[in-house]
N, C-alpha and C positions, 0 to 999 in steps of 0.2 A: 331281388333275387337275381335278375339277369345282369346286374351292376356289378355283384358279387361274382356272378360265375365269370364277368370278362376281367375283372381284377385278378381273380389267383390265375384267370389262361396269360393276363397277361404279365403276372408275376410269374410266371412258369417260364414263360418264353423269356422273359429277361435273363432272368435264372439262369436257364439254359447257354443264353449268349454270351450273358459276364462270363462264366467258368469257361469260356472259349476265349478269352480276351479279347473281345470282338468288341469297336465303338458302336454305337445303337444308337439314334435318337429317340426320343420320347413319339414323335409323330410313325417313325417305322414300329416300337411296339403298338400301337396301338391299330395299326393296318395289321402285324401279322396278327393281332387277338383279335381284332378282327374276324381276318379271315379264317380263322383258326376255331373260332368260337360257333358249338355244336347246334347250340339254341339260337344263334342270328343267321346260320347254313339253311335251319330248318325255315325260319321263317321267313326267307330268301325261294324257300322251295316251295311253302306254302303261297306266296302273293303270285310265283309263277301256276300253280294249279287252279289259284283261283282265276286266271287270264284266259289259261286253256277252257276251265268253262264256263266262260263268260262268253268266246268265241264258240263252243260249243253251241251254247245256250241258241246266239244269233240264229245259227242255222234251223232255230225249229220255225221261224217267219218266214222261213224261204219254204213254197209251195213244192211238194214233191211228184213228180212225174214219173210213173212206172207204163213199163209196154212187156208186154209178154205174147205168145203167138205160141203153136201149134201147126203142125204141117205132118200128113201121110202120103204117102204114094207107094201102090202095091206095084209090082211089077204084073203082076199074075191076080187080078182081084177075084177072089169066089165069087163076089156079088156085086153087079152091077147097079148102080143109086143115080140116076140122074137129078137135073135141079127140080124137073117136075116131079120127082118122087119128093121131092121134099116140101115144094110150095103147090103142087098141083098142076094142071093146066092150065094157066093162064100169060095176058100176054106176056109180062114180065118174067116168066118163067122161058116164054119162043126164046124174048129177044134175047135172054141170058145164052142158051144152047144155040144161037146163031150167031 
């Protein structure tokens, strides 16, 4: 079937170039049916998609690293919260507020 379709593209394109009186070699019809040809464009674009993911694919073995953070600061706080309101008093709570 795909023999066929590059046959009549590239009896088209002859076609097309005789009524021009134009010389052609047999190796240039066959580059422009070729290139010309819908079903070997496609499968041209198919072997490229299957590359993208394949290179895709790689990057799922590379380990992924995320960082995310949060920060406030009130100018004016209603309520004041120290570290020892959060862990208590202890030393590690001094050495923190000093």
């Amino acid at each position: 079937m795909k023999k066929l379709s590059i046959i009549i593209s590239l009896a088209a394109i002859c076609g097309s170039l005789c009524a021009q009186a134009q010389d052609i070699s047999l190796k240039d019809c066959l580059e422009m049916g070729a290139n010309n040809d819908v079903g070997l464009r496609n499968a041209r674009l198919d072997v490229l998609a299957a590359k993208e993911q394949q290179a895709e694919a790689r990057w799922e073995y590379v380990p992924r690293v995320s960082l995310s953070g949060f920060g406030y600061y009130a100018l004016n706080p209603l309520l004041r919260i120290t570290v020892k309101d959060v862990i208590g008093n202890s030393d590690a709570a001094n050495e923190i507020n000093n």
